[in-house]
C-alpha positions as CSV (number, residue, x, y, z in Angstrom):
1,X,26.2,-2.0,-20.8
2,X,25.7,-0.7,-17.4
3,X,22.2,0.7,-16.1
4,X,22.5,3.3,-12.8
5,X,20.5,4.1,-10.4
6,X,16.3,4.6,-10.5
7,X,13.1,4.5,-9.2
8,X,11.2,1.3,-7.0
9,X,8.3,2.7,-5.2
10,X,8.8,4.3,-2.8
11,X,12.3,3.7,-2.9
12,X,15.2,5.5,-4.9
13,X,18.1,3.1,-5.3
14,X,21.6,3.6,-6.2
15,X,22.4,0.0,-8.0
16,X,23.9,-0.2,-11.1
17,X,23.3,-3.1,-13.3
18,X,25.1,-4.5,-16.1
19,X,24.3,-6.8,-19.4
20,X,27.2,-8.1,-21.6
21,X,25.3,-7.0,-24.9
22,X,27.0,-10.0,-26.7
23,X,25.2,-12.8,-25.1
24,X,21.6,-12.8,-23.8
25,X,21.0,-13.1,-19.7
26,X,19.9,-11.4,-16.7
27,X,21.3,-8.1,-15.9
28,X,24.2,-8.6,-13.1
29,X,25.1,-6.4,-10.0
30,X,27.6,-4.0,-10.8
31,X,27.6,-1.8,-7.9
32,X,26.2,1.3,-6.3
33,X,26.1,5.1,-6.8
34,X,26.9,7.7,-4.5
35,X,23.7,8.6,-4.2
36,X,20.3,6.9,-4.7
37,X,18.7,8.8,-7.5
38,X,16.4,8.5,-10.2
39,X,16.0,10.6,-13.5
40,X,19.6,10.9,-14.2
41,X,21.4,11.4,-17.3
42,X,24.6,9.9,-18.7
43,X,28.0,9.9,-21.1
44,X,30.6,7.7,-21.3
45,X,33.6,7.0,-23.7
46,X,33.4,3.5,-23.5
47,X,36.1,3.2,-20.9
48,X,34.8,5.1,-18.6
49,X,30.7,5.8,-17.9
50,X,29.6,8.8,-16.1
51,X,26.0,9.3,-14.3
52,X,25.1,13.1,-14.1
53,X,22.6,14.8,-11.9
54,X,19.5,13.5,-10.7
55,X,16.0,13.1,-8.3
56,X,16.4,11.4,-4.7
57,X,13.1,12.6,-4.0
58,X,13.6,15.7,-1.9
59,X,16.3,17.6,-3.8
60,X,17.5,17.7,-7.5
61,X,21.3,16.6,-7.9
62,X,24.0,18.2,-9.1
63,X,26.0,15.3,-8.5
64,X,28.6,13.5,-10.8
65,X,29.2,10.0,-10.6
66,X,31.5,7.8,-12.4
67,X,32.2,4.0,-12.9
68,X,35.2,1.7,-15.2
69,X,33.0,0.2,-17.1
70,X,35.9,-3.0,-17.6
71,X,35.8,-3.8,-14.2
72,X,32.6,-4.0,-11.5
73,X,32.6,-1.8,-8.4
74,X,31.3,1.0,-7.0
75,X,31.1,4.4,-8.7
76,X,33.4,7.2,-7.5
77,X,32.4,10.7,-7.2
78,X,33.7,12.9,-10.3
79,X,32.3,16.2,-9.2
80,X,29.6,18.7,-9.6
81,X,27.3,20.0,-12.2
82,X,26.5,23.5,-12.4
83,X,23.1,23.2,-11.6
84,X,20.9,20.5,-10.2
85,X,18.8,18.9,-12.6
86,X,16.7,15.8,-13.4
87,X,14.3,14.1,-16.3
88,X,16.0,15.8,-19.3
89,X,20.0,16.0,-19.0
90,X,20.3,14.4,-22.4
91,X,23.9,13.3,-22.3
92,X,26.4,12.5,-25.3
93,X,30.3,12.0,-25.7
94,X,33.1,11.0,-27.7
95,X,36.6,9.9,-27.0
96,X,37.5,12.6,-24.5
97,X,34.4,15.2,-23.7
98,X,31.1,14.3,-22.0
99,X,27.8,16.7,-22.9
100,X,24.6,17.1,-21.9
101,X,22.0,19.5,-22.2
102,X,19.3,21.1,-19.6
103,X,18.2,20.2,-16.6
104,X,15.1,18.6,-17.3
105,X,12.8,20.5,-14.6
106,X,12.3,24.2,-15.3
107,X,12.1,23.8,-19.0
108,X,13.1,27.3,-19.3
109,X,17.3,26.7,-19.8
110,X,19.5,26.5,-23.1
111,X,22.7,25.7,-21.3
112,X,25.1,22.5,-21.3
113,X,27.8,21.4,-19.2
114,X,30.6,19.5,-20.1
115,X,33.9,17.3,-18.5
116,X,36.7,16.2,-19.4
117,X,35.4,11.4,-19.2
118,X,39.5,11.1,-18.5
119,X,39.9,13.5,-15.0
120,X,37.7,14.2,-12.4
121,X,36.3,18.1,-11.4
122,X,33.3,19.9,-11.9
123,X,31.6,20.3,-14.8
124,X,32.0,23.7,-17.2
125,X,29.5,25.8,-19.4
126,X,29.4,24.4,-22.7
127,X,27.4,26.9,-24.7
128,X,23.8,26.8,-25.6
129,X,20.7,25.9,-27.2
130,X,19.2,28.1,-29.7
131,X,16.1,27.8,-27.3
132,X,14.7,26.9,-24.4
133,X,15.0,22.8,-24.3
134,X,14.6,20.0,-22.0
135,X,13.8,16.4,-22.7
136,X,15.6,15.9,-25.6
137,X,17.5,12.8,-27.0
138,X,20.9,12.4,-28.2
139,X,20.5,11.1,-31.7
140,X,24.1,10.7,-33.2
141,X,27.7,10.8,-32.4
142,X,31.1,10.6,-34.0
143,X,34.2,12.5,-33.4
144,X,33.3,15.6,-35.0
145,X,29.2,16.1,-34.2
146,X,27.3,15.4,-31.7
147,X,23.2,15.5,-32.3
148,X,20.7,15.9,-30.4
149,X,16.6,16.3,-31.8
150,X,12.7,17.3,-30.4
151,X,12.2,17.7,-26.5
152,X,10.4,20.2,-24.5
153,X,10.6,24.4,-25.1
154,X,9.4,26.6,-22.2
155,X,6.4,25.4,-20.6
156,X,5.7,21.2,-20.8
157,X,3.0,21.7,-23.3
158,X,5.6,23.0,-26.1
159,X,7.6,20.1,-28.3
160,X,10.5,20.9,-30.7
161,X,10.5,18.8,-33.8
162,X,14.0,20.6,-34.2
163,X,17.3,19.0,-34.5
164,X,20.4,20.8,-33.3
165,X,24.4,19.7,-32.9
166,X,27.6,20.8,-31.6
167,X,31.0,19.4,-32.4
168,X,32.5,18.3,-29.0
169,X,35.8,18.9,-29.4
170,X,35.4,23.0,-28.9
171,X,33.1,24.8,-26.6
172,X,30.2,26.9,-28.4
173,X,26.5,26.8,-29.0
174,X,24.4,24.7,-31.1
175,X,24.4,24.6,-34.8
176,X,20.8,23.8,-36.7
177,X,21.0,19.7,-38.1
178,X,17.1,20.5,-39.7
179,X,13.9,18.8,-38.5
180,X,12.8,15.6,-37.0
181,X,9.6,14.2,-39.1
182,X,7.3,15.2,-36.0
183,X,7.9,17.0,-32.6
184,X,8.9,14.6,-29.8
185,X,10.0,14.7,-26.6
186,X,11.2,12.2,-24.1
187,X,12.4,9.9,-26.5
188,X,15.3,7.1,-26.8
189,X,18.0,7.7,-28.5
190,X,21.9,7.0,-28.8
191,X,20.6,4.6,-31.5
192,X,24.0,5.2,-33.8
193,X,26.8,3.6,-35.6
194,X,28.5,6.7,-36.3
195,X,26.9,6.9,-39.6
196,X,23.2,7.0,-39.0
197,X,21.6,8.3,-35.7
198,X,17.9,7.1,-34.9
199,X,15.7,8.3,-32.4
200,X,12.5,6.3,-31.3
């Protein structure tokens, strides 16, 4: 499991970090992003890991990173996004398609972008939200659905308790999964097994 980039006042940092989630231990240097950034989102197919978007404290990214995840090193650049973004580019994947959904700063955006986790290239319009969402968290995967519940609507002080999904193997919008128990925002999630999602 590899952690990349973030925030050590007053420094952004590019490192990436990894555990081996079988056996307990201190997180070990994997290598270093592009760019130092903070705030960014990420996908990954379990080959390959992808860091989207981000914060260096001046500008909001729109770039793509990307990392092997078998082997340490330094990431490589995999493209653009089509937008800068930072704080709420929720990101999700399966075997062959990374997605992830708004760019976490405007909270006024229903879009997501999408690449191919196998090539390199900018990212591409994957369809949209039923709303306007930010700061949402990806709840569930498997081949066919992806899930993703709560987050922000226009304007910081509006929470979704909403829970909305797209199958990633075709481009199109969002498709209504029902209601979280409460509104959230900003929470963890990618808490899955393919049968049950959880987000805390």
């Amino acid at each position: 499991a590899v952690s990349m980039g973030g925030y050590d006042n007053p420094d952004h940092i590019n490192n990436c970090d990894y555990i081996t989630i079988a056996s307990t231990g201190d997180g070990t240097d994997f290598g270093n992003l592009t760019v130092a950034r903070r705030m960014t989102g990420s996908s990954g197919n379990g080959i390959r890991g992808i860091c989207h978007t981000g914060y260096d404290g001046t500008s909001r990214l729109n770039t793509i990173d990307y990392i092997t995840v078998g082997s340490a090193g330094d990431a490589s650049d995999f493209g653009d996004a089509t937008a800068g973004g930072n704080t709420g580019a929720t990101g999700n994947a399966h075997t062959t398609t990374g997605i992830w959904w708004g760019d976490g700063y405007t909270y006024a955006v229903k879009y997501a972008d999408y690449v191919t986790i196998a090539s390199t290239g900018n990212a591409a319009d994957f369809g949209d939200w039923s709303g306007n969402i930010t700061g949402c968290a990806a709840i569930g995967l498997i081949e066919s659905k992806n899930v993703w519940g709560g987050g922000y609507t226009t304007g910081a002080g509006g929470v979704w308790s909403t829970m909305e999904y797209v199958n990633p193997n075709s481009t199109g919008n969002t498709t209504s999964q029902g209601d979280l128990g409460s509104a959230a925002a900003q929470s963890a999630g990618k808490l899955t097994n393919g049968t049950r999602g959880e987000m805390w």
